[in-house]
PDB file with SEQRES, HELIX, SHEET and CRYST1 records, atoms N, CA, C and O in Angstrom:
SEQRES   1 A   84  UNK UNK UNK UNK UNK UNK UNK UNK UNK UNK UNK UNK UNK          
SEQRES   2 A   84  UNK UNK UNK UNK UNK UNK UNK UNK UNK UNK UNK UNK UNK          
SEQRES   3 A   84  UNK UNK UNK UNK UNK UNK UNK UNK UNK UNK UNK UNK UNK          
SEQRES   4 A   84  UNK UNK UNK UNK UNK UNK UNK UNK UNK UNK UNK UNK UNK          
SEQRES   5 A   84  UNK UNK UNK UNK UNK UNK UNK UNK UNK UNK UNK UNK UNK          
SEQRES   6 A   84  UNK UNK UNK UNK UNK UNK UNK UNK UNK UNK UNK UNK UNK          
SEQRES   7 A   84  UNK UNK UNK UNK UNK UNK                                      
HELIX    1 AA1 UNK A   15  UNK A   23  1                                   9    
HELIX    2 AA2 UNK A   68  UNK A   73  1                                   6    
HELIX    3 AA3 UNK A   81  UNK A   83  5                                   3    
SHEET    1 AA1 3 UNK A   2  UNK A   7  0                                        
SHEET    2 AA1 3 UNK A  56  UNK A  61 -1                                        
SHEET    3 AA1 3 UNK A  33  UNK A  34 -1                                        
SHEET    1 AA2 2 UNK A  37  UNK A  41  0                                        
SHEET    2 AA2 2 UNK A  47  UNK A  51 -1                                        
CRYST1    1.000    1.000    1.000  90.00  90.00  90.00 P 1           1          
ATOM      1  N   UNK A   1      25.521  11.575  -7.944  1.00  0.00           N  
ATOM      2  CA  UNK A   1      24.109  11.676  -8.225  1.00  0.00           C  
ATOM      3  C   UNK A   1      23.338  11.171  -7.007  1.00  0.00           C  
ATOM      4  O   UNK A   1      23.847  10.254  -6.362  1.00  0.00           O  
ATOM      5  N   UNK A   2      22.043  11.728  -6.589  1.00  0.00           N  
ATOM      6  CA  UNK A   2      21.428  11.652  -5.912  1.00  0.00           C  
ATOM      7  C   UNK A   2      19.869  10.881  -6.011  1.00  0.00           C  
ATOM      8  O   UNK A   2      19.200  11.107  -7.020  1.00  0.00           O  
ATOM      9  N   UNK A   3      19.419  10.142  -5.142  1.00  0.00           N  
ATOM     10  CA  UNK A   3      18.406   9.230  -5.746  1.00  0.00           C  
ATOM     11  C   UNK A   3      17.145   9.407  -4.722  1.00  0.00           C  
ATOM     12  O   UNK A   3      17.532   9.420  -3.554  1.00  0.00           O  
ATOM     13  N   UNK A   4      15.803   9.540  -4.864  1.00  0.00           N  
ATOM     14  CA  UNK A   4      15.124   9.704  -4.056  1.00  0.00           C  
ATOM     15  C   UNK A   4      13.751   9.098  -4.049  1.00  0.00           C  
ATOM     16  O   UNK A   4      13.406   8.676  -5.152  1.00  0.00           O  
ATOM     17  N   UNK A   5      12.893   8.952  -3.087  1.00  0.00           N  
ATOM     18  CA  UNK A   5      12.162   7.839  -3.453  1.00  0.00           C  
ATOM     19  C   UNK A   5      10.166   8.756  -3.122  1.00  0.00           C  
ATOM     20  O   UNK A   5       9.673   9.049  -2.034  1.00  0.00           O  
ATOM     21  N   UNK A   6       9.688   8.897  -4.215  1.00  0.00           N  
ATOM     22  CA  UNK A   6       8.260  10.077  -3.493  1.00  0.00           C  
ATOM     23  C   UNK A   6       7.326   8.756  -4.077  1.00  0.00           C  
ATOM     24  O   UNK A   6       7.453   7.875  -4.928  1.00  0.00           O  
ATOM     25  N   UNK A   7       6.155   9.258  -2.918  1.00  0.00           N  
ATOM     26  CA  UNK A   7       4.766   8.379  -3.014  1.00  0.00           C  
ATOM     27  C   UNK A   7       3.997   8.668  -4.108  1.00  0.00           C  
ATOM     28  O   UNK A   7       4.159   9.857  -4.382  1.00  0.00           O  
ATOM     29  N   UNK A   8       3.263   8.153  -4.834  1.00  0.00           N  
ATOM     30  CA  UNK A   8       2.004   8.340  -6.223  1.00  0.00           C  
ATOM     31  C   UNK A   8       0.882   7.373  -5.714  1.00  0.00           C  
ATOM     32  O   UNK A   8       0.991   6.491  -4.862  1.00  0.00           O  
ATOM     33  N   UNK A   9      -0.372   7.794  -6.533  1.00  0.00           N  
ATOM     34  CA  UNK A   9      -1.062   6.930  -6.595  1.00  0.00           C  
ATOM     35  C   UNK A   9      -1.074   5.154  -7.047  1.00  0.00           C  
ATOM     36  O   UNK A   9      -0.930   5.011  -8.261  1.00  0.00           O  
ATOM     37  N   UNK A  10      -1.137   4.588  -6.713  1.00  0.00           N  
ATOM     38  CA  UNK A  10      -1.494   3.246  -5.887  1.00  0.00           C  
ATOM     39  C   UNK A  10      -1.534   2.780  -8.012  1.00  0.00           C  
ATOM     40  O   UNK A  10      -2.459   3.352  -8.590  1.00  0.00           O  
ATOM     41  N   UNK A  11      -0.685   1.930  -8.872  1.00  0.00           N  
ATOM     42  CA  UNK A  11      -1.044   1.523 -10.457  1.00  0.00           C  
ATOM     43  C   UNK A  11      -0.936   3.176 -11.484  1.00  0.00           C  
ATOM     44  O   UNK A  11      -1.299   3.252 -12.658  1.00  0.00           O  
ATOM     45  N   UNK A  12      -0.503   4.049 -10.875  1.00  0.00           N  
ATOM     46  CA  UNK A  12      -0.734   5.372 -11.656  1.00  0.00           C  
ATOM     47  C   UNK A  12       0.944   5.738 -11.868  1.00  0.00           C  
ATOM     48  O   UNK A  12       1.308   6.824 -12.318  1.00  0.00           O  
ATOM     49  N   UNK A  13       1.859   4.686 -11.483  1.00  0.00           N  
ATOM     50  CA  UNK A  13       3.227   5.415 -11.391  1.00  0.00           C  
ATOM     51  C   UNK A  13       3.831   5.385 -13.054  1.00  0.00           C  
ATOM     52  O   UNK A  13       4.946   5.905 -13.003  1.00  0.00           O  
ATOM     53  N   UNK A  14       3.644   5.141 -13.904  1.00  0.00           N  
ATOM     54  CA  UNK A  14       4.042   5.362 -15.317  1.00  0.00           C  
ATOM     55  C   UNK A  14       3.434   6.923 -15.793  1.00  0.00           C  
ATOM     56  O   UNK A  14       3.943   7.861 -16.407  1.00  0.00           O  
ATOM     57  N   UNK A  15       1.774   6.635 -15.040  1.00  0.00           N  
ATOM     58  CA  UNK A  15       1.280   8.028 -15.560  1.00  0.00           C  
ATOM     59  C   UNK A  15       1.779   9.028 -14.700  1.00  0.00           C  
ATOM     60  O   UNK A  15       1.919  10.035 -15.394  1.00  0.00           O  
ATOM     61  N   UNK A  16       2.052   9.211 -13.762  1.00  0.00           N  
ATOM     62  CA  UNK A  16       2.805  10.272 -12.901  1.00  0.00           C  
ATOM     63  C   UNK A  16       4.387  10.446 -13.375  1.00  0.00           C  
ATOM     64  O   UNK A  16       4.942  11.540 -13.277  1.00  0.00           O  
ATOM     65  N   UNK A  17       5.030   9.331 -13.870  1.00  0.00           N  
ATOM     66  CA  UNK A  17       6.295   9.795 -14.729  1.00  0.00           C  
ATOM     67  C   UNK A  17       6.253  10.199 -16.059  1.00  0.00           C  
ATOM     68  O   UNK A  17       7.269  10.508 -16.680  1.00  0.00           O  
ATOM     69  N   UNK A  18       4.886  10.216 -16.633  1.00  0.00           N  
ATOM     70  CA  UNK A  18       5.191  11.162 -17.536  1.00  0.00           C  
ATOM     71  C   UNK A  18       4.488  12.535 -17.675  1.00  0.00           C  
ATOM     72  O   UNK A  18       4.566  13.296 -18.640  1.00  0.00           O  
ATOM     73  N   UNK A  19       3.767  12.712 -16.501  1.00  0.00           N  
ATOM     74  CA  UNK A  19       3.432  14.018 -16.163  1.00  0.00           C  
ATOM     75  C   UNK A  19       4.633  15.004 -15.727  1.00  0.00           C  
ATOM     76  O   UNK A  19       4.932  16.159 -16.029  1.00  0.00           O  
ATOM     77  N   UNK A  20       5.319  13.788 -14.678  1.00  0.00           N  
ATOM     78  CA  UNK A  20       6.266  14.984 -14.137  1.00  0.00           C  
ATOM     79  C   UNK A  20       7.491  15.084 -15.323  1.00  0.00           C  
ATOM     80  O   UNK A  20       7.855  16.228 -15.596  1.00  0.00           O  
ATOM     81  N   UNK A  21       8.059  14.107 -15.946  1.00  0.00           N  
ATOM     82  CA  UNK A  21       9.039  14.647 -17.277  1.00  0.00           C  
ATOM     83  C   UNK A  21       8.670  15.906 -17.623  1.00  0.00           C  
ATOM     84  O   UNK A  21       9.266  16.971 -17.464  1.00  0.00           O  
ATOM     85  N   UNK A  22       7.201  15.563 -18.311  1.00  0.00           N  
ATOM     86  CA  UNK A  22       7.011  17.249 -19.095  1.00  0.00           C  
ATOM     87  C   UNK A  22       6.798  18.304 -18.182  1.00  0.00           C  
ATOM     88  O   UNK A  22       6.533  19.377 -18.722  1.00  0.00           O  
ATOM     89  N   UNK A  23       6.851  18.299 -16.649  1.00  0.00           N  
ATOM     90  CA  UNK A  23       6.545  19.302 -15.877  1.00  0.00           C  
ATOM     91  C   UNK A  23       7.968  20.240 -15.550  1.00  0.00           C  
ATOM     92  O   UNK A  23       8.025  21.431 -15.244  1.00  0.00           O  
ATOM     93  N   UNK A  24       9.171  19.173 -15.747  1.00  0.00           N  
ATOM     94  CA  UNK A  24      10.379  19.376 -14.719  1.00  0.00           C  
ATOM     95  C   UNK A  24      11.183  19.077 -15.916  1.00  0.00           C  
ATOM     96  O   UNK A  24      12.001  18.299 -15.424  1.00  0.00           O  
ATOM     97  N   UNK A  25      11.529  19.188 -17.298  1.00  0.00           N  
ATOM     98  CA  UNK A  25      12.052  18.907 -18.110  1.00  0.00           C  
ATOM     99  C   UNK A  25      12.779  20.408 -18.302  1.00  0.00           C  
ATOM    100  O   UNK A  25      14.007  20.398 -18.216  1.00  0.00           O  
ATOM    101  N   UNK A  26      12.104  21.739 -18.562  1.00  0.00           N  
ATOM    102  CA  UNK A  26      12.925  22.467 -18.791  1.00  0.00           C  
ATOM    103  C   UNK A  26      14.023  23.412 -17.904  1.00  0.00           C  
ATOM    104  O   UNK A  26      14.929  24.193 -18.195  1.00  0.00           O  
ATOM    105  N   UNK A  27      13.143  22.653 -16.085  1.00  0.00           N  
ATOM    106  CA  UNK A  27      13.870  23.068 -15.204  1.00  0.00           C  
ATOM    107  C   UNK A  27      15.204  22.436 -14.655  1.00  0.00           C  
ATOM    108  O   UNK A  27      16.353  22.798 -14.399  1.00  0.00           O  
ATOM    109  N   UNK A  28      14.466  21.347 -14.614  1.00  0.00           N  
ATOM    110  CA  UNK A  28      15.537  19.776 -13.802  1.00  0.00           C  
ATOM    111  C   UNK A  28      15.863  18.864 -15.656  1.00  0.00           C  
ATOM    112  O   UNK A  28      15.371  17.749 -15.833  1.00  0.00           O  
ATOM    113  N   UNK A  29      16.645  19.504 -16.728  1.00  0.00           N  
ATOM    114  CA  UNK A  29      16.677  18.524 -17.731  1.00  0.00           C  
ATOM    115  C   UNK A  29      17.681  17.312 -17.005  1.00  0.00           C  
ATOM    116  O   UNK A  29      17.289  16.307 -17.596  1.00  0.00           O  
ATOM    117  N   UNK A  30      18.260  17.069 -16.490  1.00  0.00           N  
ATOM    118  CA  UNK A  30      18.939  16.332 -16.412  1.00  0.00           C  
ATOM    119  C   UNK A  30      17.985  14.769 -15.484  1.00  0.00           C  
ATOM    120  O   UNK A  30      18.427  13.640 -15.274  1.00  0.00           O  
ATOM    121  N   UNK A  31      16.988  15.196 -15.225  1.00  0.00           N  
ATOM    122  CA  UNK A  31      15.644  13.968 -14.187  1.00  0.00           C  
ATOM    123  C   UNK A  31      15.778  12.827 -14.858  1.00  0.00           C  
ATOM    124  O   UNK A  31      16.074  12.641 -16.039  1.00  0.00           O  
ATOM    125  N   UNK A  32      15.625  12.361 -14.325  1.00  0.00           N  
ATOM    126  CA  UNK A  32      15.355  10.422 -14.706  1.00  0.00           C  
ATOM    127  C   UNK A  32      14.446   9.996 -13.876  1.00  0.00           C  
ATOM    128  O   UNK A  32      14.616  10.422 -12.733  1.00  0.00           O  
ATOM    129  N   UNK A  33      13.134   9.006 -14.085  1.00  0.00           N  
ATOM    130  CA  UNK A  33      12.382   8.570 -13.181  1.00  0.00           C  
ATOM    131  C   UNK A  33      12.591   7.079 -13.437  1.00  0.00           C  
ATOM    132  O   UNK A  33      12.945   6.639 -14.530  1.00  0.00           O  
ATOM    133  N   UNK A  34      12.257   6.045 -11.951  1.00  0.00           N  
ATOM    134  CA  UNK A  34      12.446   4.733 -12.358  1.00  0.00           C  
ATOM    135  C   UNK A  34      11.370   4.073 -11.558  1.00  0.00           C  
ATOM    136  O   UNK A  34      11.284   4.300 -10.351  1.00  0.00           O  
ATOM    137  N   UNK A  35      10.587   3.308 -12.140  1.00  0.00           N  
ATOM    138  CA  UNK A  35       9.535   2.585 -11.177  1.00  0.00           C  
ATOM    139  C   UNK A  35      10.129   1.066 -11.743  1.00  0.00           C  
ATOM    140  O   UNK A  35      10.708   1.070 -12.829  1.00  0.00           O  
ATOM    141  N   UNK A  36       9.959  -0.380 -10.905  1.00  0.00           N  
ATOM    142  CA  UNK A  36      10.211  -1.038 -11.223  1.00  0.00           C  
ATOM    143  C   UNK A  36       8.719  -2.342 -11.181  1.00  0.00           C  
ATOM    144  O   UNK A  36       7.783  -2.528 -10.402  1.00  0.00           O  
ATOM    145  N   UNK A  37       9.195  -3.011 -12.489  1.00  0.00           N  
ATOM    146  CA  UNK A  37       8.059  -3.485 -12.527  1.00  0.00           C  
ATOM    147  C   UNK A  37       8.502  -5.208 -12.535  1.00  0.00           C  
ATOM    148  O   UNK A  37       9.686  -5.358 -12.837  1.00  0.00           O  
ATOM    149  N   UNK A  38       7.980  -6.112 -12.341  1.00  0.00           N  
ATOM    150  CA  UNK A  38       7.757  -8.034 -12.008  1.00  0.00           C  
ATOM    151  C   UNK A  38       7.032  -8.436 -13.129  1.00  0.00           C  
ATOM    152  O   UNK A  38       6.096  -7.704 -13.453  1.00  0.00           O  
ATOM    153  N   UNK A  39       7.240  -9.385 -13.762  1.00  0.00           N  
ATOM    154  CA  UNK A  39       6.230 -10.528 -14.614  1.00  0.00           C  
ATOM    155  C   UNK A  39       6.175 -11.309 -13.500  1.00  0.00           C  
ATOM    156  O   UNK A  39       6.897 -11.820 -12.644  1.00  0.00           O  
ATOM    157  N   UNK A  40       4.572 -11.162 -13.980  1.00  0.00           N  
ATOM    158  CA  UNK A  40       3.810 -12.480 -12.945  1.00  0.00           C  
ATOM    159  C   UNK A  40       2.903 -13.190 -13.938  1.00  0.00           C  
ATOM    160  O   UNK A  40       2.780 -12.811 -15.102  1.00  0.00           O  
ATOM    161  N   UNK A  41       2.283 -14.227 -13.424  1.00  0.00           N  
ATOM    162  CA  UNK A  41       1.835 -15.131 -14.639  1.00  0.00           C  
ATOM    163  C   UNK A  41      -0.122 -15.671 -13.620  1.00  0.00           C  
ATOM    164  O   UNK A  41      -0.320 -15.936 -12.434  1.00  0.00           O  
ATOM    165  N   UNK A  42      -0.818 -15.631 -14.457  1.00  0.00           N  
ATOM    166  CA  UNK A  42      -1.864 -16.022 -13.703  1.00  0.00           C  
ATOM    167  C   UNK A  42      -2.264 -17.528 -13.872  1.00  0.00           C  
ATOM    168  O   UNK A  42      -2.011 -18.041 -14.962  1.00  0.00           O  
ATOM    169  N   UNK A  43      -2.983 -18.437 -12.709  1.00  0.00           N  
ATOM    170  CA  UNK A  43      -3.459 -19.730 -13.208  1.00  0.00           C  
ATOM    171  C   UNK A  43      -3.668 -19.909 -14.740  1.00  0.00           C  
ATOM    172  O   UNK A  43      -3.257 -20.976 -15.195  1.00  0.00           O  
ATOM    173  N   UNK A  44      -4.040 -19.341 -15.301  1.00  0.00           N  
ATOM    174  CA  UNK A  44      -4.252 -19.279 -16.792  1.00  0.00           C  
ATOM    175  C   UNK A  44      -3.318 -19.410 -17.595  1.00  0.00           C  
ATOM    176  O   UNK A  44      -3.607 -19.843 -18.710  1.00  0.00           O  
ATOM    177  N   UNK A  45      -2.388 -19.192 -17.392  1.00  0.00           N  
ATOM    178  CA  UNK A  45      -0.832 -19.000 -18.266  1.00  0.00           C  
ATOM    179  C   UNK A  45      -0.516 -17.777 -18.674  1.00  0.00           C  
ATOM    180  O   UNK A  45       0.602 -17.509 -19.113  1.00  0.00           O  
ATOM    181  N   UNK A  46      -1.505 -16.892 -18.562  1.00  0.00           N  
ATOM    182  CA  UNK A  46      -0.930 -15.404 -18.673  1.00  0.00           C  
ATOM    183  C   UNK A  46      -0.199 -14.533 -17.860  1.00  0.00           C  
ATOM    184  O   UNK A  46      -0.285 -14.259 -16.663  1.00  0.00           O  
ATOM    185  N   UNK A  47       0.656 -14.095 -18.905  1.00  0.00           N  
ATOM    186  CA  UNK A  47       1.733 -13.051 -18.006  1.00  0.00           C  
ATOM    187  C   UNK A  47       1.293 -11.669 -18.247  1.00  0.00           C  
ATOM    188  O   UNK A  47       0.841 -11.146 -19.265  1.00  0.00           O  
ATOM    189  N   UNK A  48       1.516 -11.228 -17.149  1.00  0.00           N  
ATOM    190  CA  UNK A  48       1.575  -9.408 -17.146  1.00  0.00           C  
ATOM    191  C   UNK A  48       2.389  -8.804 -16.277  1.00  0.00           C  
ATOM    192  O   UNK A  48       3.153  -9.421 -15.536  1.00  0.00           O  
ATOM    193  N   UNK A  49       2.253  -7.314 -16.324  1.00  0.00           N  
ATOM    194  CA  UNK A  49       3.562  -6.778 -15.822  1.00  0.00           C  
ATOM    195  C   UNK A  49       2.533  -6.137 -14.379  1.00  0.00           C  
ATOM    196  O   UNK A  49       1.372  -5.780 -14.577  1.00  0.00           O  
ATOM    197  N   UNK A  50       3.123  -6.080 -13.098  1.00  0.00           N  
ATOM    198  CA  UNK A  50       2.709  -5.276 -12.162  1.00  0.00           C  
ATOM    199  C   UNK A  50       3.809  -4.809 -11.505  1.00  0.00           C  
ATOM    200  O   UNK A  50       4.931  -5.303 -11.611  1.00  0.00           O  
ATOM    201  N   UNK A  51       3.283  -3.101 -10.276  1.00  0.00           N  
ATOM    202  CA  UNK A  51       4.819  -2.737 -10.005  1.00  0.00           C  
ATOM    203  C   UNK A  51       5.004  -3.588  -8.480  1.00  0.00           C  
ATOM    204  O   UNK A  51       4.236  -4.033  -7.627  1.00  0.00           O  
ATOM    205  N   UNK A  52       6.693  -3.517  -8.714  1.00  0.00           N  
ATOM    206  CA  UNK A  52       7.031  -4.224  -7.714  1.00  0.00           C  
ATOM    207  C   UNK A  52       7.127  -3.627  -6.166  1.00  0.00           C  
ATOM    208  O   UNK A  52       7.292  -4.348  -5.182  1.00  0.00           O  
ATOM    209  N   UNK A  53       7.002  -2.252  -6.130  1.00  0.00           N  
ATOM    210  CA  UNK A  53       6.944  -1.443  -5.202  1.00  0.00           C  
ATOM    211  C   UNK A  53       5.602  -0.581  -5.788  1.00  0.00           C  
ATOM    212  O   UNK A  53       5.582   0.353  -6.589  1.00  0.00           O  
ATOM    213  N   UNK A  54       4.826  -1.053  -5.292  1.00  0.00           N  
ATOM    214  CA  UNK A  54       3.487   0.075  -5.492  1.00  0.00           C  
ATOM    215  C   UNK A  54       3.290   1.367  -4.585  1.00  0.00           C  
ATOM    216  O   UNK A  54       3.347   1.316  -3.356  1.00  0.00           O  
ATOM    217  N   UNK A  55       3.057   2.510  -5.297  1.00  0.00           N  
ATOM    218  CA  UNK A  55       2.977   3.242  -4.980  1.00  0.00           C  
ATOM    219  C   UNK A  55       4.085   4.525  -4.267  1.00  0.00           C  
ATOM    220  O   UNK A  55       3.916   5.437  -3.458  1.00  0.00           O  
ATOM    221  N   UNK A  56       5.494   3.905  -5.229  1.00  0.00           N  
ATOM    222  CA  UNK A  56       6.369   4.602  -5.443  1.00  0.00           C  
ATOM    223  C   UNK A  56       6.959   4.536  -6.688  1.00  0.00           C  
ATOM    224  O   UNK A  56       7.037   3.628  -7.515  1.00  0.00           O  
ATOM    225  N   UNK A  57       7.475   5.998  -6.653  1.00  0.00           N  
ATOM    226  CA  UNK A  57       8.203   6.189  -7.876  1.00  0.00           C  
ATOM    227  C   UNK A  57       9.531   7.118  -7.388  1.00  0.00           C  
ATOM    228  O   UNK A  57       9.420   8.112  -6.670  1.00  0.00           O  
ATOM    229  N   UNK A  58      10.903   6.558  -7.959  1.00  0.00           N  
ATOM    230  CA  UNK A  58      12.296   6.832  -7.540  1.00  0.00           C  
ATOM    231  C   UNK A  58      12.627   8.246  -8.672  1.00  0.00           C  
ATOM    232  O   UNK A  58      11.957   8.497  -9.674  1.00  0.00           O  
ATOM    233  N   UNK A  59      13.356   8.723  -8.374  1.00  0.00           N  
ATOM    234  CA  UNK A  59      13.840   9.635  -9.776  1.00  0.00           C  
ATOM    235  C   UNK A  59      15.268   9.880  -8.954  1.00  0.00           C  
ATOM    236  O   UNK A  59      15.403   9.647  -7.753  1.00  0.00           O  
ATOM    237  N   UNK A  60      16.427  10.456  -9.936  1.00  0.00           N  
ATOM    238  CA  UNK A  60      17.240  10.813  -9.707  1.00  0.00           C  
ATOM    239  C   UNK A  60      17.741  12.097 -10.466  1.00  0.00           C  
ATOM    240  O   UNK A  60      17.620  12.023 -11.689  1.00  0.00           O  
ATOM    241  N   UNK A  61      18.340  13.386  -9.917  1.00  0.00           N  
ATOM    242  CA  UNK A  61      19.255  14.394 -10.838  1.00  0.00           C  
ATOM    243  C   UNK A  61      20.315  14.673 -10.285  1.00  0.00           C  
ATOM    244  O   UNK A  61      20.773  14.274  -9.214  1.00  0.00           O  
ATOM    245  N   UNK A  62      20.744  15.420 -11.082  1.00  0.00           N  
ATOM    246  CA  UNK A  62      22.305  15.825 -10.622  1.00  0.00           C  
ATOM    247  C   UNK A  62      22.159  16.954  -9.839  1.00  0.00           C  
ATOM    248  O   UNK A  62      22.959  16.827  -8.912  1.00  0.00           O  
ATOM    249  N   UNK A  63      21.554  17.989  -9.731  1.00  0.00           N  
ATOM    250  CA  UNK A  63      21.497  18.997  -9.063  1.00  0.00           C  
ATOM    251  C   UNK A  63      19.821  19.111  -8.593  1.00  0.00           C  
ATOM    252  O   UNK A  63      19.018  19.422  -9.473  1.00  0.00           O  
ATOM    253  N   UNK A  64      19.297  18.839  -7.118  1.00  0.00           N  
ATOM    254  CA  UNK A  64      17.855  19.003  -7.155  1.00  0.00           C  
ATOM    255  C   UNK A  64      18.077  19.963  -5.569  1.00  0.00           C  
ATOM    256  O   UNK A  64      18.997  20.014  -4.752  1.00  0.00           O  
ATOM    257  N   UNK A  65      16.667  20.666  -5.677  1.00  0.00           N  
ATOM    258  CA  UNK A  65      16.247  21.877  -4.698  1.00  0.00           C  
ATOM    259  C   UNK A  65      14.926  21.434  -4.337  1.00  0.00           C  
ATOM    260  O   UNK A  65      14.205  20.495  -4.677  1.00  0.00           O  
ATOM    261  N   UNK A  66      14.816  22.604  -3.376  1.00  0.00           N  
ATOM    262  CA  UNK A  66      13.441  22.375  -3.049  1.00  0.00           C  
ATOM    263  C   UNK A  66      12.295  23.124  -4.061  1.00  0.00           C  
ATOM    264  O   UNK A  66      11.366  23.652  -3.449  1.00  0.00           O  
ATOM    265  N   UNK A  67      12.265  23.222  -5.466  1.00  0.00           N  
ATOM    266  CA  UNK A  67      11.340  23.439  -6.429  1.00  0.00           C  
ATOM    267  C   UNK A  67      11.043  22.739  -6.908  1.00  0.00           C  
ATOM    268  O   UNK A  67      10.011  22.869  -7.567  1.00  0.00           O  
ATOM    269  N   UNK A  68      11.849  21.356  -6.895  1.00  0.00           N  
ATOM    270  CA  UNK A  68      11.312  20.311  -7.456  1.00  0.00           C  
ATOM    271  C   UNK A  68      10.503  20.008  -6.792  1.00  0.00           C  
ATOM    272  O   UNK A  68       9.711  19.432  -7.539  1.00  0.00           O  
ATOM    273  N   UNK A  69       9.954  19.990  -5.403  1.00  0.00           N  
ATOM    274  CA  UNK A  69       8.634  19.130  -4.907  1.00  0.00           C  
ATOM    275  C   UNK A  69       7.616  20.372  -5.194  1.00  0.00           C  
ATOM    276  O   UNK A  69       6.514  19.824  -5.222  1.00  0.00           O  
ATOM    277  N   UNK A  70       7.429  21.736  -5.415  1.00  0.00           N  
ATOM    278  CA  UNK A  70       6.329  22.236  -5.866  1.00  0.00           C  
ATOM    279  C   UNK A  70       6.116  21.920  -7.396  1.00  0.00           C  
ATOM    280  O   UNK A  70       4.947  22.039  -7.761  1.00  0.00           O  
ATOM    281  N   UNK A  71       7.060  21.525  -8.396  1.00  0.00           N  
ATOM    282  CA  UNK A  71       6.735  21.027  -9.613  1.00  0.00           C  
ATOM    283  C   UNK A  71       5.830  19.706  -9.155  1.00  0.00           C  
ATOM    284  O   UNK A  71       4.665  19.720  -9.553  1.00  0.00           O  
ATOM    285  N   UNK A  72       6.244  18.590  -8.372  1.00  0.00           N  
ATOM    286  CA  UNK A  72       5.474  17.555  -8.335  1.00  0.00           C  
ATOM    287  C   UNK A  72       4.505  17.865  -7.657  1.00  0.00           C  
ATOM    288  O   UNK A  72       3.653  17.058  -8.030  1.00  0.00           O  
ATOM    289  N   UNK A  73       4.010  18.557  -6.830  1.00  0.00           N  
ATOM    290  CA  UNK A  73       2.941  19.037  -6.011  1.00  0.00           C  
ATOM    291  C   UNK A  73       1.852  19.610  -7.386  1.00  0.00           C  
ATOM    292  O   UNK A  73       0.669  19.283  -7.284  1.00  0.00           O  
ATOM    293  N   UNK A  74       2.142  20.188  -8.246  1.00  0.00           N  
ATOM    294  CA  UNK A  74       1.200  20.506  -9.502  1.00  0.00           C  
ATOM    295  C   UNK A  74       1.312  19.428 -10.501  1.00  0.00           C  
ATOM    296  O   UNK A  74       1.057  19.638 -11.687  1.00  0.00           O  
ATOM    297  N   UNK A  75       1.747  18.099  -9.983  1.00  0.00           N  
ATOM    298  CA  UNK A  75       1.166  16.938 -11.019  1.00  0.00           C  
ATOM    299  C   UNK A  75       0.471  15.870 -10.642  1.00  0.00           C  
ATOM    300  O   UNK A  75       0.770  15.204  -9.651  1.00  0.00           O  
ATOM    301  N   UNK A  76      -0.757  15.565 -11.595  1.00  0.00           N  
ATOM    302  CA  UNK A  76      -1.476  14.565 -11.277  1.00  0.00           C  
ATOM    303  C   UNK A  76      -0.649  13.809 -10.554  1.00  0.00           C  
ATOM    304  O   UNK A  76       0.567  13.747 -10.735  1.00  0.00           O  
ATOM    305  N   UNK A  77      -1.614  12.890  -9.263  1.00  0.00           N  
ATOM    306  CA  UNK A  77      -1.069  11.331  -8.848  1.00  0.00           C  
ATOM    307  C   UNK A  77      -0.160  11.317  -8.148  1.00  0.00           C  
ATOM    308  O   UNK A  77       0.324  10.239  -7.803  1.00  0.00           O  
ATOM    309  N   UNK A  78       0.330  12.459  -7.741  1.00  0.00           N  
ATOM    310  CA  UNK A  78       1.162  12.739  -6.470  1.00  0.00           C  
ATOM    311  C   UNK A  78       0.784  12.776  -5.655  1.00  0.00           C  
ATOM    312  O   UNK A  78      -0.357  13.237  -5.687  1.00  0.00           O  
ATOM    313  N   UNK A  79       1.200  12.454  -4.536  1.00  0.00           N  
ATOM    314  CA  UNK A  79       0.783  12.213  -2.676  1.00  0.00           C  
ATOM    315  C   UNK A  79       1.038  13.342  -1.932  1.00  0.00           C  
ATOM    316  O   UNK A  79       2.222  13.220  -1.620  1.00  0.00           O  
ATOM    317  N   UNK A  80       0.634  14.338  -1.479  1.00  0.00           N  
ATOM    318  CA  UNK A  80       1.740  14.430  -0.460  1.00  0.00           C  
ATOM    319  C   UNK A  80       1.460  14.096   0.910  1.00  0.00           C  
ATOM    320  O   UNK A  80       0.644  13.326   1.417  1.00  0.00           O  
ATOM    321  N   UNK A  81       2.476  14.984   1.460  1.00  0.00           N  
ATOM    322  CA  UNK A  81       2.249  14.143   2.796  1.00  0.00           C  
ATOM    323  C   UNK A  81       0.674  13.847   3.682  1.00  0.00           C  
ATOM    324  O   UNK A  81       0.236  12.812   4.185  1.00  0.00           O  
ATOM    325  N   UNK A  82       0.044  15.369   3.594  1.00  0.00           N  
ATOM    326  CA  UNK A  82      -1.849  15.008   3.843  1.00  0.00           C  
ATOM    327  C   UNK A  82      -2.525  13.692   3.802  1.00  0.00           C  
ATOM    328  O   UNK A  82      -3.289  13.141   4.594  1.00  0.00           O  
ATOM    329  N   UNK A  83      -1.843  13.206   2.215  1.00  0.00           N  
ATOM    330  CA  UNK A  83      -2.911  12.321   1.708  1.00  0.00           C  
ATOM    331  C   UNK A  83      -2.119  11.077   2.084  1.00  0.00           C  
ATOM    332  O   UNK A  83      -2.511  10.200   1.314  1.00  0.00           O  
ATOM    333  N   UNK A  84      -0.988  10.470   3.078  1.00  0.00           N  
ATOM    334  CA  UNK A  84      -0.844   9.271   3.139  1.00  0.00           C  
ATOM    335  C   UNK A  84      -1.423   8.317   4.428  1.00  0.00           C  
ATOM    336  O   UNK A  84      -1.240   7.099   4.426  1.00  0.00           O  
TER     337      UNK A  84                                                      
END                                                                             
């Protein structure tokens, strides 16, 4: 399996993994996306979750082409290269 790492908007990477699931689901079923996220805690005592790599999101399949980046190219919150 193969693992790869594309740019999103900057706090939008949950919503860009579930745009692209339903975009690339009946093509690429086999996709997995993974963003990873930190508990952090504020002076206050509150915890929340932020990502630990902002402004990426990883996915992996078993078999990927080059159609998968025009599927992500037609989903919200994707980068491409222009916009970095």
């Amino acid at each position: 399996m193969e693992y790869y790492c594309i740019m999103v908007n900057t706090g939008k990477e949950q919503h860009f993994k579930k745009n692209a699931l339903a975009a690339l689901k009946e093509k690429f079923p086999d996709i997995q996306f993974f963003f990873f996220q930190r508990m952090l805690k504020t002076n206050k005592g509150e915890c929340f979750e932020k990502a630990a790599f902002s402004r990426v999101c990883f996915f992996s399949g078993g078999r990927t082409d080059n159609r998968i980046f025009y599927c992500f190219a037609a989903c919200q919150r994707f980068l491409p290269d222009s916009a970095r």
